[in-house]
C-alpha positions as CSV (number, residue, x, y, z in Angstrom):
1,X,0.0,0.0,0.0
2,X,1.2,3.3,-0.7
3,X,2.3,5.0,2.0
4,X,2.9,9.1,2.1
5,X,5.8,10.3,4.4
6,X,5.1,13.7,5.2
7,X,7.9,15.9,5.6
8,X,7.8,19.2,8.3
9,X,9.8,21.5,6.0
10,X,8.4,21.1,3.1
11,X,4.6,21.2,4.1
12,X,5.3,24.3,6.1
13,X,6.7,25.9,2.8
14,X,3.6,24.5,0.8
15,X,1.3,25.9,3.6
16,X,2.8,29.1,3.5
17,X,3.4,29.3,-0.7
18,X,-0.6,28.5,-0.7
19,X,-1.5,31.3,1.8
20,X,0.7,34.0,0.2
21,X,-1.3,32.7,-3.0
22,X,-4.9,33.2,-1.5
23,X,-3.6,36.1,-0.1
24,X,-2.3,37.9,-4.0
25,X,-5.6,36.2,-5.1
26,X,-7.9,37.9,-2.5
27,X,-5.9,41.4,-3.4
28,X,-6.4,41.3,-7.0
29,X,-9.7,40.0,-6.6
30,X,-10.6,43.4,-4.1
31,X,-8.8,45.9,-6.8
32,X,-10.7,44.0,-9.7
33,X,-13.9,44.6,-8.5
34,X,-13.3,48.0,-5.7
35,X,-16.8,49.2,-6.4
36,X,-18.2,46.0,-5.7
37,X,-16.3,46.1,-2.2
38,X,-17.1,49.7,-1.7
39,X,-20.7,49.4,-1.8
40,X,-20.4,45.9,0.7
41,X,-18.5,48.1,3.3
42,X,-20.8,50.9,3.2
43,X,-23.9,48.7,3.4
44,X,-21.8,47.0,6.4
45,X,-21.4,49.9,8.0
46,X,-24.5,51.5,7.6
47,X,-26.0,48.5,9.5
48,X,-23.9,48.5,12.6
49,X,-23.9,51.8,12.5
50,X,-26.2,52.2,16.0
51,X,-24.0,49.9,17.5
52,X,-20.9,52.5,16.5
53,X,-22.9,55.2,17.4
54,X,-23.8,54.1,20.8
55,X,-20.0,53.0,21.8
56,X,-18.9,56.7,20.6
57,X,-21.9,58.1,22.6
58,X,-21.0,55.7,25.9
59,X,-17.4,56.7,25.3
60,X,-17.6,60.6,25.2
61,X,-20.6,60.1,28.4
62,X,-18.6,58.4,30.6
63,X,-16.5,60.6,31.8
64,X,-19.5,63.1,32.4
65,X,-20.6,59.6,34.6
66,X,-17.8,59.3,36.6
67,X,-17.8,62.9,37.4
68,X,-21.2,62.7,38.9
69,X,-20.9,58.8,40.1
70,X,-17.9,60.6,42.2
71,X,-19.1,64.0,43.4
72,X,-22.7,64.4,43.2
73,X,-24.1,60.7,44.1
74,X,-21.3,59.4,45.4
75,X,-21.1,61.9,49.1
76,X,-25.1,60.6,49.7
77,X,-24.0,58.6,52.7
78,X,-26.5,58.7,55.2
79,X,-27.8,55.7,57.7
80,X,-31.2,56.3,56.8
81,X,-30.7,56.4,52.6
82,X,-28.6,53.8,51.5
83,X,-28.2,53.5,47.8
84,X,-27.1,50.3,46.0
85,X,-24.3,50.2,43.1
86,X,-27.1,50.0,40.7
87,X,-29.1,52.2,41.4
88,X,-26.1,54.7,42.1
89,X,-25.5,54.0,38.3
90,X,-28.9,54.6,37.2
91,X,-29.5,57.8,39.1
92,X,-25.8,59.1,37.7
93,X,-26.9,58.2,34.1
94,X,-30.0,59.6,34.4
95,X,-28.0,62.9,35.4
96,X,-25.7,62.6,32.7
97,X,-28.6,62.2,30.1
98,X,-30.1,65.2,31.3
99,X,-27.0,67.6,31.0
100,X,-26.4,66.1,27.7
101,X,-29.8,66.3,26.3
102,X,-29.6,70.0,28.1
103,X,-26.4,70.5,26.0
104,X,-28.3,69.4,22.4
105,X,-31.4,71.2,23.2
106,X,-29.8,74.8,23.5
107,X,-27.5,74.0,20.5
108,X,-30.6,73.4,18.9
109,X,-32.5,76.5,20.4
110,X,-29.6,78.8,18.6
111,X,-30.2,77.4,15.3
112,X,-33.6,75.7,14.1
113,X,-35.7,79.0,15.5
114,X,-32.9,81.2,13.5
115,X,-32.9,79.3,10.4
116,X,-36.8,79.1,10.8
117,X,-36.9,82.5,11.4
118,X,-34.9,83.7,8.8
119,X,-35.6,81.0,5.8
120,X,-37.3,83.7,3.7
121,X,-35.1,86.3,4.3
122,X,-31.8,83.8,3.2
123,X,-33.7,82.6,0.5
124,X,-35.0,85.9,-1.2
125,X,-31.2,87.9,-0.3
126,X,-29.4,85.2,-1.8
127,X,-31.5,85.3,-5.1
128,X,-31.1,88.7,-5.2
129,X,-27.9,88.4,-4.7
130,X,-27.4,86.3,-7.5
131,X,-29.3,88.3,-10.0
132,X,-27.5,91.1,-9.1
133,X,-24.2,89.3,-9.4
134,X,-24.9,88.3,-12.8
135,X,-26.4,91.7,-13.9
136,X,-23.4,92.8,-13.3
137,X,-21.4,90.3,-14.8
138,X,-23.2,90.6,-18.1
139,X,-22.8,94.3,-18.6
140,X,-18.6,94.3,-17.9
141,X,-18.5,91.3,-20.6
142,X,-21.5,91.5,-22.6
143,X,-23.0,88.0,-22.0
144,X,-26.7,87.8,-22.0
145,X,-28.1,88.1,-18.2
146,X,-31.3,85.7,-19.5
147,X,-29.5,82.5,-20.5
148,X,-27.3,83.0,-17.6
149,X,-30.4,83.1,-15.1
150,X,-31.9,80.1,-16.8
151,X,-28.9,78.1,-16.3
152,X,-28.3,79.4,-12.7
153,X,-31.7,78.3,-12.3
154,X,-31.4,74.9,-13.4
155,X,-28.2,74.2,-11.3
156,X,-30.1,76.1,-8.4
157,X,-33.1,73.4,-8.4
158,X,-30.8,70.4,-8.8
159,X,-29.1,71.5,-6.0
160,X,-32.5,71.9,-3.9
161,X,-33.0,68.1,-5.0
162,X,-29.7,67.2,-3.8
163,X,-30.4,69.1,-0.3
164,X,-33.6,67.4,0.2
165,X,-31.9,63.8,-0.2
166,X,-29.5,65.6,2.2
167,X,-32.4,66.1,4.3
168,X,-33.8,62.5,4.1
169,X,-30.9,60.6,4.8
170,X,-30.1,63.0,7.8
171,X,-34.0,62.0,9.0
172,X,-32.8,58.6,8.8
173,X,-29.5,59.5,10.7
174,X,-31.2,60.9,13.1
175,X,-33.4,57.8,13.5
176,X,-30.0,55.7,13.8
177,X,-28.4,58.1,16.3
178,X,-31.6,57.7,18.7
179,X,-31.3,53.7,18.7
180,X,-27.2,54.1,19.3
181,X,-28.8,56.7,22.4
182,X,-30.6,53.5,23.7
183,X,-27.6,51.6,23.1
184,X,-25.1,54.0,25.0
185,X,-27.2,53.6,27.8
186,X,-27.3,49.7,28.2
187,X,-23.5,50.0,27.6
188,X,-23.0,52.5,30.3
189,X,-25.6,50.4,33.1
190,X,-22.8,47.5,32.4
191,X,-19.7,48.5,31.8
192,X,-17.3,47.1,34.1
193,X,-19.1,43.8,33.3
194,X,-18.1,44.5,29.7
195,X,-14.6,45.3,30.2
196,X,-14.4,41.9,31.9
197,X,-15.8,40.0,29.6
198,X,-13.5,41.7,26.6
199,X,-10.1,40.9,28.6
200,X,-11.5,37.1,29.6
201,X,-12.0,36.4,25.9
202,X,-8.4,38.2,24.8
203,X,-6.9,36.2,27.5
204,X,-8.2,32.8,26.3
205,X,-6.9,33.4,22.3
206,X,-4.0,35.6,23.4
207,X,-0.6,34.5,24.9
208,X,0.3,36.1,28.2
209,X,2.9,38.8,26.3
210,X,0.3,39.4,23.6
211,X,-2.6,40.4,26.2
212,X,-0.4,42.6,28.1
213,X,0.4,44.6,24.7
214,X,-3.0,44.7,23.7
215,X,-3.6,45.9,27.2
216,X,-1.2,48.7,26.7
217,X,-2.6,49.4,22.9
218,X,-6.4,49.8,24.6
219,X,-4.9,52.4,27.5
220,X,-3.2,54.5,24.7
221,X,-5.9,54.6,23.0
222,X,-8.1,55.6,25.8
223,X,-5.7,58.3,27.5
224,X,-5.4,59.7,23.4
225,X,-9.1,59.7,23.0
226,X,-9.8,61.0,26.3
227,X,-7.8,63.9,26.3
228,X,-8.4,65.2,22.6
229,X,-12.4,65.1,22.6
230,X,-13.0,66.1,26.0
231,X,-10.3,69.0,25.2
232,X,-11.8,69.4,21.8
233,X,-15.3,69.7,24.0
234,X,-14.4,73.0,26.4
235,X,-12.2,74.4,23.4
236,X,-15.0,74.3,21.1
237,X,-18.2,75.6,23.6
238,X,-15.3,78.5,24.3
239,X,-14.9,79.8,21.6
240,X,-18.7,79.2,20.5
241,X,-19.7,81.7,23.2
242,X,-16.7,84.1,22.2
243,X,-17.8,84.2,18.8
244,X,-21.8,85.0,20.1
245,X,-20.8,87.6,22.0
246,X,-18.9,89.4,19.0
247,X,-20.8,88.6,16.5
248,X,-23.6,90.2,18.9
249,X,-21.5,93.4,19.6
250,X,-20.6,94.5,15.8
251,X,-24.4,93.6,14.6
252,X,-23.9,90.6,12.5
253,X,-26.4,89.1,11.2
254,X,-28.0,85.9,12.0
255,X,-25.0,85.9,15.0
256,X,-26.7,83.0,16.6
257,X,-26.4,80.8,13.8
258,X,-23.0,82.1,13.0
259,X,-22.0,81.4,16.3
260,X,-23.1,77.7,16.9
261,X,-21.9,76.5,13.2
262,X,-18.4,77.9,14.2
263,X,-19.0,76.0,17.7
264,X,-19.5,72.9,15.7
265,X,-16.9,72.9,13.5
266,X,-14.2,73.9,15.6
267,X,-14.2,70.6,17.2
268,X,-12.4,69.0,13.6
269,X,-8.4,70.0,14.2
270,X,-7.3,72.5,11.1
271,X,-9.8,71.9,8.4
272,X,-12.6,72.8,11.4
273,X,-12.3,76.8,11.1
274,X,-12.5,76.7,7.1
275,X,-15.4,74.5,7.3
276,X,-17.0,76.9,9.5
277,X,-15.9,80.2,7.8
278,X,-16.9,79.4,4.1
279,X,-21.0,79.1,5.0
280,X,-20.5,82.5,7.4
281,X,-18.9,84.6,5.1
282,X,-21.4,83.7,2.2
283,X,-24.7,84.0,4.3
284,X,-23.3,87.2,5.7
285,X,-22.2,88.0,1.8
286,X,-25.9,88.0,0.9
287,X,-26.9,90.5,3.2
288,X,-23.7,92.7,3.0
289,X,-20.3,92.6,1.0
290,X,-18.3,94.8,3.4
291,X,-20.0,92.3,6.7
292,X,-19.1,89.5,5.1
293,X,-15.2,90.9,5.0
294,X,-15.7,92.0,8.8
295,X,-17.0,88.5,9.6
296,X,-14.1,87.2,8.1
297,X,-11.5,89.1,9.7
298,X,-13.2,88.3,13.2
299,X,-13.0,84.6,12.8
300,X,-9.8,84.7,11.6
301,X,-8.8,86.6,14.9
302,X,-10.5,84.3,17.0
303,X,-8.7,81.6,15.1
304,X,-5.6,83.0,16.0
305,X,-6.7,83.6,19.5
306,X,-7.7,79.5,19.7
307,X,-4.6,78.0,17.9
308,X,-2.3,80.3,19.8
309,X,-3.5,81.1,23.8
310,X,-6.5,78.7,24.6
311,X,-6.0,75.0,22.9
312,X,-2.9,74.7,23.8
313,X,-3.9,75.5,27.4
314,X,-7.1,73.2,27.2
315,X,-6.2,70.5,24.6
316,X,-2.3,70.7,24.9
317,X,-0.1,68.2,23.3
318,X,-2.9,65.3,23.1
319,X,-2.5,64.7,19.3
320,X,1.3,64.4,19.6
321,X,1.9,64.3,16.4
322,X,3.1,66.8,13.3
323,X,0.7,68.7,11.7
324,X,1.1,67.0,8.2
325,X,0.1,63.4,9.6
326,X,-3.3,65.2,11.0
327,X,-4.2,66.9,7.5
328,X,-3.4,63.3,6.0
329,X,-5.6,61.6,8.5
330,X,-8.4,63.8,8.5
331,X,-8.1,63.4,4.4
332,X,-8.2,60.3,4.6
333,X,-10.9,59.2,6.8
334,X,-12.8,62.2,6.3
335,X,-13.3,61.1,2.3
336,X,-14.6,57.2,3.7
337,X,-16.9,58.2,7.4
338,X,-17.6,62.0,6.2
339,X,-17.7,64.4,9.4
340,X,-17.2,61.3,11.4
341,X,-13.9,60.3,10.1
342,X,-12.8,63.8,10.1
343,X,-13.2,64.0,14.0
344,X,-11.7,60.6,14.8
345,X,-8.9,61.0,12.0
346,X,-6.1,62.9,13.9
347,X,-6.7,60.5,17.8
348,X,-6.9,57.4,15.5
349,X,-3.7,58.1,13.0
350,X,-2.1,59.4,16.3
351,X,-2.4,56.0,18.3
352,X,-0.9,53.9,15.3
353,X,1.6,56.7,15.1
354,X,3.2,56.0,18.6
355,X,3.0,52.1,18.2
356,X,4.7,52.1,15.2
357,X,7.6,54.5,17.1
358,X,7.7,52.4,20.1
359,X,8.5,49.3,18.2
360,X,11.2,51.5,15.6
361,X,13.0,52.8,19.0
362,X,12.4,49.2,20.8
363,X,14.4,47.3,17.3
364,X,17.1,50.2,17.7
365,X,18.0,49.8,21.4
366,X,18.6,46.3,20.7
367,X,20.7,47.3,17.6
368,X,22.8,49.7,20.0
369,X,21.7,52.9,17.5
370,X,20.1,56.1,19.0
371,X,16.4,56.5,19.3
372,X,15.8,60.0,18.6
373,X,15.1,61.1,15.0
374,X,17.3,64.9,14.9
375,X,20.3,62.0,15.5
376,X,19.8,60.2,11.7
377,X,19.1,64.1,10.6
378,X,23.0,64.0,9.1
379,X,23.5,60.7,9.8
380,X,24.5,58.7,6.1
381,X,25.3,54.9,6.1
382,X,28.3,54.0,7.1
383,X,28.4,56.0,10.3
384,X,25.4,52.8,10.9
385,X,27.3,50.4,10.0
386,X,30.6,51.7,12.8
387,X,27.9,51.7,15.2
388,X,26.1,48.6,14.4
389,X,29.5,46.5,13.8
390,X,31.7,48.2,15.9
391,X,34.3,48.8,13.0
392,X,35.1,51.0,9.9
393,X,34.1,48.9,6.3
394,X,37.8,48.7,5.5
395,X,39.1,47.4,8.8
396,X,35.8,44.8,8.0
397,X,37.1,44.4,4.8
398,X,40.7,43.9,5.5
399,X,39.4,41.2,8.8
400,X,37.3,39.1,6.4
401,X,40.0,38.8,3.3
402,X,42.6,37.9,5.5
403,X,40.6,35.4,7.6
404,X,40.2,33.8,3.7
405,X,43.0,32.0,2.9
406,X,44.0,30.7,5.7
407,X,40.5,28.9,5.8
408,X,41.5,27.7,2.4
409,X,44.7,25.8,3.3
410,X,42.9,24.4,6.7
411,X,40.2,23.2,3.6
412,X,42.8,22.0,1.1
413,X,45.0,20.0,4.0
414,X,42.1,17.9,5.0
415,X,41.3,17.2,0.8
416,X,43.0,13.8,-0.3
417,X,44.4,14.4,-3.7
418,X,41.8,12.8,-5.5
419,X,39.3,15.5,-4.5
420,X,41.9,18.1,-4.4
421,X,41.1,20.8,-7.4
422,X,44.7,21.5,-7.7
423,X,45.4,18.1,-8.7
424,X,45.6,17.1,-12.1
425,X,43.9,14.2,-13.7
426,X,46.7,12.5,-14.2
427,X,48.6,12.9,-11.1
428,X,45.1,11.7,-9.5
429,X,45.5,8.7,-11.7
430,X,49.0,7.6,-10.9
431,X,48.3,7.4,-7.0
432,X,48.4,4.1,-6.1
433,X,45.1,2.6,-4.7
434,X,45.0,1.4,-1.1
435,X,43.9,-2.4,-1.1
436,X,41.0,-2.8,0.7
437,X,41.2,-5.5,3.8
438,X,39.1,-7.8,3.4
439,X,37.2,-9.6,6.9
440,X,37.3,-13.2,6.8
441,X,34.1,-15.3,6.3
442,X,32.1,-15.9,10.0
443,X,31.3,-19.6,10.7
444,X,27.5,-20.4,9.9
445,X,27.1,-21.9,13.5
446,X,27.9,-19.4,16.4
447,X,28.2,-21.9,18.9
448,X,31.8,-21.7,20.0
449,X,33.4,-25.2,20.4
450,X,34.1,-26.6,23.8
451,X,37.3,-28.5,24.5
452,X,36.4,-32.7,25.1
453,X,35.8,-33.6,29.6
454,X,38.7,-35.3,30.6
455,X,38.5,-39.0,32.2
456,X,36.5,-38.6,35.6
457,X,35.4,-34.8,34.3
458,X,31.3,-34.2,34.6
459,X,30.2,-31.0,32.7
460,X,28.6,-29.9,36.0
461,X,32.2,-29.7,37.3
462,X,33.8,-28.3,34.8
C-alpha cells in the first residue's frame, strides 16, 4: 500500500506558498472589483452603525458619569438612605442624560428657531444676490443676463434636489443616532461587566505577552481619545460663546447661527475653522459685501486667538503628532466616514503613530543605535554600520579577506588528492590505490566449540 511520508519542512513551505497565493488572489480580486467592495463596506457599516454610534456616545458620556458617580451621588451617605451600586448607576446616568440632552437642546434652540426665522429672508437675499451678481457680470462682458439666469436656475433646483436627499438621509440618521442613544445607555448600566468579559476572551486566544500589549494598545488609546475630545469639547463651547458675543456686539447678522456652526466645527483640528468660515462669510455675503469681510477678519482673529493662547492650554499636546500626519488623517478618513472620520482621524492616526515609534525605537536599542530622529538628521550609512558593527568597512574588509585564505589551506590540508582541485587528472590517476582488507568469512554456527571432559570430568564440574 502506498504510504505518504510527510515531511515538516516542506509542508510548512507549501502551507505558506498556498496562503501567500490566496492572499495575492484575495488582493487582486478586491482591486478587480473595488466598487463592488465599496458598496459591501458601506452597506456593512450602515447596518452597525447604531452599534458605532452608541459605543462613541457611551465613550464621550462616561466621563461626564464618573464625574457625577464621584461627586454628586457618590457623598449621599446617610444611615437612613442607602443607595445600592445599581441604582447609584442609574441615578448618575440619568443625570448625565439630562446635562447632555440639556447640552443638544440649546444647540438646537440657537439654530432651528434662526434658520426658521430667517428661511425667507436667506432665500429671497441670496436670489437677489445672485441676480444682481450676474447683472453685473453681463454688462462688464457683454454676455446675456437671461441665458445666464436660466442656467443658474437649473443648477439652483438640482441643488434643492440634492439638499432634500441631504435632508432625508439626515432624518434617517437621526433615526439611527436615537437607537445608538438607547444603546449607549445599556453599555453604560454594564460597563465594568463589559470590560471583563473583553479581557476574559483576549486572555483565552491571546498569549500572556500578547494580552499585556494589547492591554497597553487599549490604555493608549483611551488616555489619546480621552484627552483630545473632552479637550476638543471645552475648546470648542469657548470659543462658540466668544464668537456669540462678537458677533452680537458689531451687529452681525443671523450671529446666533453664526455662532453655533463655528461652535461645531471647531471641534475637527485644522480643516474645522474653514469648514465653519466658508457658509458665514457667504450667508453674511448676501446681506452685505463689506459684513461678510468683517466677519471674516473676526473669525480669523478668533482663530488666531484659539490656535495660539486657549487650545494649547485646554487640549495641549494630546494629538502628539506633526501637523502633516493630521491633514493626511483627516483626508483620509474624512473622504470614507464624512464628518465622522474627520473628527476621529487625527486621535486614531495618532495611536498607530506612537505604536509604530515604540516598536522603531524598541528594534534600535537592541541594535545599540540612537532612538531619537534629529540624530539620523545627518547621519549617512556608514556611520550605521561603525555603530552597528563596531568597526570601519575597511578594517571589516581587511578582517574578512585575511581570515580567507587561511580557511583555504585548513580546507585544502584535509582534501586527499583525489578531491583536491589543484590536482591534475593524471597525477590523480598515478596514486596508487589502497587495497582494501578484506574480513574473513564468519562460521554459519555461532556456537563456539568446547574443549572434550577429561576421564573422571562431569560437565557440571567443569
Amino acid at each position: 500500500m502506498f504510504k505518504i511520508h510527510w515531511n515538516k519542512k516542506n509542508t510548512t513551505e507549501a502551507i505558506y506558498a498556498c496562503a501567500v497565493l490566496a492572499i495575492a488572489l484575495t488582493g487582486i480580486s478586491i482591486v478587480v472589483h473595488i466598487g463592488v467592495v465599496y458598496a459591501a463596506l458601506r452597506a456593512f457599516l450602515r447596518v452597525i452603525s447604531p452599534i458605532v454610534y452608541g459605543l462613541s456616545l457611551a465613550y464621550v458620556i462616561n466621563p461626564l458619569l464618573k464625574l457625577i458617580e464621584r461627586r454628586v451621588i457618590g457623598p449621599i451617605k446617610t444611615k437612613k438612605v442607602r443607595i445600592s451600586p445599581v441604582l447609584r448607576r442609574i441615578l448618575s446616568l440619568v443625570i448625565s442624560y439630562l446635562v447632555v440632552a440639556l447640552f443638544l437642546f440649546l444647540i438646537g434652540l440657537l439654530i432651528f428657531p434662526q434658520i426658521v426665522k430667517n428661511y425667507g429672508v436667506i432665500v429671497d437675499s441670496t436670489s437677489d444676490f445672485i441676480q444682481n451678481t450676474i447683472q453685473r457680470f453681463s454688462e462688464s462682458f457683454g454676455v446675456d443676463s437671461e441665458e445666464m439666469i436660466a442656467r443658474v436656475g437649473e443648477h439652483t433646483a438640482s441643488f434643492l434636489s440634492y439638499l432634500g436627499t441631504i435632508g432625508a438621509q439626515f432624518a434617517i440618521r437621526l433615526l439611527l443616532f436615537f437607537v445608538g442613544f438607547i444603546i449607549s445607555f445599556f453599555v453604560l448600566l454594564h460597563k465594568e461587566h463589559l470590560c471583563a468579559a473583553v479581557k476574559k476572551l483576549l486572555a483565552s486566544l491571546l498569549k500572556p505577552k500578547r494580552f499585556n500589549s494589547t492591554l497597553e494598545v487599549a490604555r493608549l488609546a483611551d488616555r489619546t481619545f480621552g484627552r483630545f475630545f473632552i479637550g476638543k469639547i471645552f475648546d470648542s463651547l469657548i470659543i462658540g460663546v466668544i464668537s456669540f458675543v462678537v458677533f452680537w456686539i458689531f451687529r452681525m447678522p443671523y450671529y446666533p447661527l453664526l455662532a453655533a456652526v463655528i461652535c461645531i466645527t471647531n471641534i475637527i483640528p485644522y480643516f474645522g475653522p474653514i469648514i465653519g468660515a466658508v457658509p458665514c462669510v457667504i450667508l453674511v455675503l448676501t446681506e452685505s459685501p463689506v459684513k461678510a469681510v468683517w466677519i471674516a477678519v473676526i473669525i480669523l482673529i478668533i482663530q488666531q486667538v484659539d490656535g495660539n493662547v486657549i487650545g494649547p492650554k485646554i487640549v495641549g499636546n494630546a494629538i502628539g503628532i506633526k501637523s502633516l500626519w493630521v491633514v493626511i488623517s483627516i483626508t483620509i478618513l474624512g473622504s470614507f466616514f464624512g464628518f465622522v472620520g474627520m473628527l476621529i482621524g487625527a486621535p486614531l492616526f495618532s495611536v498607530l503613530y506612537t505604536i509604530v515609534k515604540e516598536h522603531t525605537e524598541r528594534r534600535l536599542e537592541k541594535r545599540n543605535l540612537p532612538t531619537e530622529t534629529a540624530a539620523y538628521a545627518d547621519l549617512n550609512p556608514m556611520t550605521v554600520f561603525e555603530e552597528s558593527v563596531g568597526m570601519t568597512p575597511e578594517h571589516f574588509t581587511e578582517t574578512v579577506e585575511a581570515s580567507l585564505p587561511a580557511k583555504r589551506d585548513e580546507q585544502e590540508e584535509e582534501l586527499p588528492p583525489a578531491l583536491d582541485p589543484q590536482t591534475t587528472e593524471g597525477e590523480a590517476e598515478e596514486t596508487p590505490a589502497v587495497p582494501e582488507e578484506t574480513e574473513a568469512p564468519q562460521s554459519e554456527d555461532p556456537t563456539p566449540e568446547t574443549e572434550p571432559l577429561s576421564d573422571g570430568e562431569t560437565e557440571g564440574e567443569r
